[in-house]
Rosetta silent file (secondary structure, phi, psi, omega in degrees, C-alpha in Angstrom):
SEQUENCE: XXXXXXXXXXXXXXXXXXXXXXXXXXXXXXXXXXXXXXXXXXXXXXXXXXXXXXXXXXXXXXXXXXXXXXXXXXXXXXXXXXXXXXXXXXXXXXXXXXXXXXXXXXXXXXXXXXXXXXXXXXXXXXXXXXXXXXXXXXXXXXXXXXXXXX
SCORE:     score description
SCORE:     0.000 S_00000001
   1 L     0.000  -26.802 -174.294   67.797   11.880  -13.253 S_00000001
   2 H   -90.098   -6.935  170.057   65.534   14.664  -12.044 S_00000001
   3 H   -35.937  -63.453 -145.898   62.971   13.460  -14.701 S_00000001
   4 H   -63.388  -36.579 -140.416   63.360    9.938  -13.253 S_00000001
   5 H  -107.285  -38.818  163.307   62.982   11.094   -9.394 S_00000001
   6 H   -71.547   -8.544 -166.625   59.945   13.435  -10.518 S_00000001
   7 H   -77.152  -69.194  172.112   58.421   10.698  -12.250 S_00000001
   8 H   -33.392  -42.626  174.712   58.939    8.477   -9.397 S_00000001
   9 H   -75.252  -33.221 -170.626   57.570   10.835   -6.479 S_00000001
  10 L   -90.758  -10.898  166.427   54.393   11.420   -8.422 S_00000001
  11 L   -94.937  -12.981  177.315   53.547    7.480   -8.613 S_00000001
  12 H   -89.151  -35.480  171.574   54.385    7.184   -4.972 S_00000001
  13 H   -65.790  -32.813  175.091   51.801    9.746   -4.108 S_00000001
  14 H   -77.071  -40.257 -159.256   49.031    7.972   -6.607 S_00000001
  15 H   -88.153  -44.367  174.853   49.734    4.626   -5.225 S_00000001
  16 H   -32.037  -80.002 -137.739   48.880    6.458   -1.326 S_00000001
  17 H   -61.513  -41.719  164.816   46.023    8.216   -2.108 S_00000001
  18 H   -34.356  -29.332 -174.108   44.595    4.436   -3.521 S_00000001
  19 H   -96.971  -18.256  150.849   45.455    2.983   -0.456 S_00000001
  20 H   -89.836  -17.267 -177.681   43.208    5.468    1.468 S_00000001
  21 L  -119.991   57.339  159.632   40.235    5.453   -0.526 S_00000001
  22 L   -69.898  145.466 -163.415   39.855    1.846   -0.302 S_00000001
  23 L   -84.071  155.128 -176.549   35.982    0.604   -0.457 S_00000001
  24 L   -97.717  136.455  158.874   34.801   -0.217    3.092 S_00000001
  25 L   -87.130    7.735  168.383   33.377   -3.351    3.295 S_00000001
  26 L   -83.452  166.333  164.103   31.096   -3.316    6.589 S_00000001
  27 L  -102.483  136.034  162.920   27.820   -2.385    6.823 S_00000001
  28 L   -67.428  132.144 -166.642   26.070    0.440    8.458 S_00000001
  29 L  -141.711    4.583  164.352   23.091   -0.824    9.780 S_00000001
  30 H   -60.324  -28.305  174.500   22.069    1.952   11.977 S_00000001
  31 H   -97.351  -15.362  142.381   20.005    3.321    9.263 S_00000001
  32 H   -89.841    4.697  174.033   18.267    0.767    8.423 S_00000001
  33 H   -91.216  -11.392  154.468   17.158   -0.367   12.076 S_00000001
  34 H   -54.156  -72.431  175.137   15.935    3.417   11.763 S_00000001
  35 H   -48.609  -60.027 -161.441   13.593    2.799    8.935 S_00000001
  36 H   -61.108  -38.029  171.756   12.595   -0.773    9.817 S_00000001
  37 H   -70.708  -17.311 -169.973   11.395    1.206   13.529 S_00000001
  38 H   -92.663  -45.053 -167.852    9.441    4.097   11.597 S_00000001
  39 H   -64.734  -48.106  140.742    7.878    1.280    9.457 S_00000001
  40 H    -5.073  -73.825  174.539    7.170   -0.653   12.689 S_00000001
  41 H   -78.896  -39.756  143.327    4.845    2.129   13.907 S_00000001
  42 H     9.606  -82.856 -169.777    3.773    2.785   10.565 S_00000001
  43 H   -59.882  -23.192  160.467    2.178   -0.610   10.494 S_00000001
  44 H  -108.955   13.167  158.899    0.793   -0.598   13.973 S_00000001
  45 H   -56.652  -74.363 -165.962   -0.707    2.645   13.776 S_00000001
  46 H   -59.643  -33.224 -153.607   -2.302    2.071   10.248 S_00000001
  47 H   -76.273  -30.908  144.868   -3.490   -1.948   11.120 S_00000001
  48 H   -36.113  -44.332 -152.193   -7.014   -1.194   13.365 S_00000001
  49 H   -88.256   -6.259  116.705   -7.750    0.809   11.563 S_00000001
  50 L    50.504 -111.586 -149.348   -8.138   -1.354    8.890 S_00000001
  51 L   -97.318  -21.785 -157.345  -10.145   -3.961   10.253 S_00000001
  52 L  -122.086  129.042 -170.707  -13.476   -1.861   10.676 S_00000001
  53 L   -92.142  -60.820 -152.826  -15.138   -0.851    7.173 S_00000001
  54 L  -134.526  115.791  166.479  -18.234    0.879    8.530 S_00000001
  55 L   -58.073  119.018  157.258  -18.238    2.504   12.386 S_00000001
  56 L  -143.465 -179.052  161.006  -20.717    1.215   14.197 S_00000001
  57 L   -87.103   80.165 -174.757  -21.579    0.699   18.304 S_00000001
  58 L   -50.933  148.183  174.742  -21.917   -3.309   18.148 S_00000001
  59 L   -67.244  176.534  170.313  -24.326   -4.781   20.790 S_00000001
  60 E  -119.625  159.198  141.067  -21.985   -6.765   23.442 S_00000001
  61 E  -115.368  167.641  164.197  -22.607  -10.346   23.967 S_00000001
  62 L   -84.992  -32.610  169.697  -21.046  -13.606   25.811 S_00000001
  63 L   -27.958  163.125 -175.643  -20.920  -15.336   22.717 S_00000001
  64 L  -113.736  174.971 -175.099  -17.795  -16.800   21.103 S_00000001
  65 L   -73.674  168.039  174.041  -16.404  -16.112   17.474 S_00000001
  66 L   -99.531  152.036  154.182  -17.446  -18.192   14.321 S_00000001
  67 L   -87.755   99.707  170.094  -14.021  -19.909   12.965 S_00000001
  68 L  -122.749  136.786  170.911  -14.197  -18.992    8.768 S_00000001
  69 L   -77.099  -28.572  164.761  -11.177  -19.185    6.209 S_00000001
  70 L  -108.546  139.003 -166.739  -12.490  -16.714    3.975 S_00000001
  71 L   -48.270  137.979  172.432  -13.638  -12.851    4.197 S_00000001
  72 L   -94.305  165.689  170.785  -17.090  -12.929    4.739 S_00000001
  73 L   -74.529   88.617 -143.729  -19.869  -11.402    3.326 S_00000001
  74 E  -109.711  167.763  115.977  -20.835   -8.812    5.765 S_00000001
  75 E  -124.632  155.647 -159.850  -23.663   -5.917    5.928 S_00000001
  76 E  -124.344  149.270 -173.269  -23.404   -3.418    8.335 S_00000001
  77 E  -106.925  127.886  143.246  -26.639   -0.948    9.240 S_00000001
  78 L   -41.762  178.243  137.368  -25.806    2.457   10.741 S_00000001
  79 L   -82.881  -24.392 -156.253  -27.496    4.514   13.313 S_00000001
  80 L  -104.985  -13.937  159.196  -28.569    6.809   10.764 S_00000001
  81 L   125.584   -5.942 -140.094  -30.696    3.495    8.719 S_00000001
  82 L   -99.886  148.988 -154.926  -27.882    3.594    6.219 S_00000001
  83 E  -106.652  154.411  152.775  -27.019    0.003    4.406 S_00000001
  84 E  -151.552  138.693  169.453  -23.357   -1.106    3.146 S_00000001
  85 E   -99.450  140.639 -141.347  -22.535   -4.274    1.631 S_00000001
  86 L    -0.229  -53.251 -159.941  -19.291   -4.662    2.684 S_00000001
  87 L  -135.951  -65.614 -113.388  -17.335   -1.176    2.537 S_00000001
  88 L   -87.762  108.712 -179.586  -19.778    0.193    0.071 S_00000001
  89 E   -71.514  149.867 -169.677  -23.267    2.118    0.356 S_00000001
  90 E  -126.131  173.469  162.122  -26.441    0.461   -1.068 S_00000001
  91 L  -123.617 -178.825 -164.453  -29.786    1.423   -0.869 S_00000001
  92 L   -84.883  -10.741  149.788  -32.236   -1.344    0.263 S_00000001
  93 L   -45.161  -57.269  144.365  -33.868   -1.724   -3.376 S_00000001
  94 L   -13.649  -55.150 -177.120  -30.260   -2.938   -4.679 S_00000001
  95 L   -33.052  -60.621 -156.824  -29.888   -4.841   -2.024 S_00000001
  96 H   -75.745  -43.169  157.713  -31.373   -7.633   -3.557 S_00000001
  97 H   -82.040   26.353  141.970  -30.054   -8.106   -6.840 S_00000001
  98 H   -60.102  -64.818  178.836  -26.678   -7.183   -5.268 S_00000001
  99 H  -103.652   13.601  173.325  -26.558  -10.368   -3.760 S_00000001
 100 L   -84.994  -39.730 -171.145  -28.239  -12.406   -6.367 S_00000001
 101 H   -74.752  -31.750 -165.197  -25.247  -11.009   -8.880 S_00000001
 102 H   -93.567  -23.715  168.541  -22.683  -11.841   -6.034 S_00000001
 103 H   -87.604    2.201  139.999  -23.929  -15.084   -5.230 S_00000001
 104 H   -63.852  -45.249 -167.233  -23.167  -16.169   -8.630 S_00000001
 105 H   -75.131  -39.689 -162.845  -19.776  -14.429   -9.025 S_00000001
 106 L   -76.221  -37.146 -174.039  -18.749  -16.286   -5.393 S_00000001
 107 L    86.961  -21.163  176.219  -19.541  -19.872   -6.332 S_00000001
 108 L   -69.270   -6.451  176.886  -20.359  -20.201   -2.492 S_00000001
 109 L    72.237  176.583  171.555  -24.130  -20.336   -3.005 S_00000001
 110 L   -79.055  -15.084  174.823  -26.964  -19.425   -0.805 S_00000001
 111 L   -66.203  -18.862  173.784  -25.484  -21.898    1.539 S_00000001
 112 L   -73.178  143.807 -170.147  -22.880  -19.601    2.404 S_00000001
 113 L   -77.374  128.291 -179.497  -23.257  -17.639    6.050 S_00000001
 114 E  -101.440  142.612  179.016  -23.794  -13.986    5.208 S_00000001
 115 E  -111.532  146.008 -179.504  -22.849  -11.818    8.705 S_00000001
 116 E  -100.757   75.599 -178.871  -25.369   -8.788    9.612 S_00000001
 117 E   -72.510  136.174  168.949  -23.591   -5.682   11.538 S_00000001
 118 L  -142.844  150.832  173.641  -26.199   -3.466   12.946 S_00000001
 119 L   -78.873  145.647 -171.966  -25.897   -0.711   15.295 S_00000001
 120 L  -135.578   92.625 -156.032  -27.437   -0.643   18.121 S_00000001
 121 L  -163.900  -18.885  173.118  -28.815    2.759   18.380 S_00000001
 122 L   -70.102  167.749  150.642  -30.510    1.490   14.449 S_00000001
 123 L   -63.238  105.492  168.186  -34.711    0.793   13.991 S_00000001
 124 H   -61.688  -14.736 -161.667  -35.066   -2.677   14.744 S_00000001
 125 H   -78.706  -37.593  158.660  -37.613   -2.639   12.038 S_00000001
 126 H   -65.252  -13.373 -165.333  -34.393   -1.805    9.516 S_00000001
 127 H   -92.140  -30.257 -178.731  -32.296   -4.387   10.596 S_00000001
 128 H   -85.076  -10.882  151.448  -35.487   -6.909    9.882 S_00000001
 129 H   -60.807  -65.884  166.205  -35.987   -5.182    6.584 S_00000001
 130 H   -51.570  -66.912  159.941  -32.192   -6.325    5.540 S_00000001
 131 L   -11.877  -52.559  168.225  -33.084   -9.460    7.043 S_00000001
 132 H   -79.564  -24.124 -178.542  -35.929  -10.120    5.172 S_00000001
 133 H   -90.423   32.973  157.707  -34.490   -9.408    1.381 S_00000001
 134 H   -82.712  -51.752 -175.396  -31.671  -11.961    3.035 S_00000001
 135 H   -73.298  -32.664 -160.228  -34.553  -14.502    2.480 S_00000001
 136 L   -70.051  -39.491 -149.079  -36.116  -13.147   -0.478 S_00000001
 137 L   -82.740  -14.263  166.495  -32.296  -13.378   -1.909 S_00000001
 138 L    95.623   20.753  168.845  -32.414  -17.372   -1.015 S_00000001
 139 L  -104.992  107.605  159.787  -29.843  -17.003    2.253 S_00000001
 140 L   -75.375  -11.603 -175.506  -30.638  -19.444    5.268 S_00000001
 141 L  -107.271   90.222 -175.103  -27.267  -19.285    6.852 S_00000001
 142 E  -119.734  153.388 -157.706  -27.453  -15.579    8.320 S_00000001
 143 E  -139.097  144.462  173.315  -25.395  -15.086   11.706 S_00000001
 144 E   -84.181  140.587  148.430  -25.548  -11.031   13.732 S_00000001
 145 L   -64.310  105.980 -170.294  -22.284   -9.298   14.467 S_00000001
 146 L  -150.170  150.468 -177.707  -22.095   -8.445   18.093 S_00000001
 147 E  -101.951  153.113  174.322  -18.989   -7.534   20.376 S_00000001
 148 E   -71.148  158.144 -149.009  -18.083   -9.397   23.464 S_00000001
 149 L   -77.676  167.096  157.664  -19.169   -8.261   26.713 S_00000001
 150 L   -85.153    0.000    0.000  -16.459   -6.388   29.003 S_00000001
């Protein structure tokens, strides 16, 4: 009998402790509305900064935006004379067979509008130098990058 009664007391104690360490089935969701807030700033920190490849001081204008569906083909001039086809530096010999190799690769032709960033603190005589190997390179649709006025 005292077998019976320790046997018994020691299955009564196993079946408790099961009945406290039952899995919880809510969720904690404070830590992720933590994360999701760090990521938040994260992303509007990081997203200007972005959108501009090459610094420059843009002229201001009244003009309005072009509407285009696809990234365009920009070069941007410096203050310091210095060329980049999109993100990239070039030097203005390159230039031209740059965009003879790219307007192959694009399928968009010479008909496609190439955009021109220039600073404007550059040598107008550089920005008309890009300009002209624009032409040499067989592009007629060429449009200037300028910011709107304040």
């Amino acid at each position: 009998m005292a077998a019976n009664a320790a046997g018994k007391g020691a299955w009564q104690s196993r079946r408790s402790r099961l009945r406290r360490a039952h899995v919880m089935s809510e969720i904690n969701v404070t830590p992720m509305v933590d994360v999701m807030l760090v990521l938040l700033i994260i992303f509007m920190v990081a997203a200007p900064l972005l959108t501009a490849g090459v610094p420059l001081d843009l002229p201001q204008t009244q003009a309005k935006a072009l509407e285009q569906n696809k990234e365009p083909l920009t070069i941007s001039v410096n203050d310091k004379g210095q060329v980049y086809l999109m993100n990239s530096e070039i030097k203005m010999d390159e230039l031209m067979p740059k965009l003879e190799a790219i307007t192959k690769n694009r399928g968009g032709g010479v008909d496609e509008r190439i955009f021109v960033r220039g600073d404007k603190k550059v040598d107008y005589g550089t920005v008309m130098k890009v300009m002209g190997r624009l032409s040499q390179a067989g592009y007629r649709k060429v449009a200037l990058i300028t910011e709107t006025e304040q």
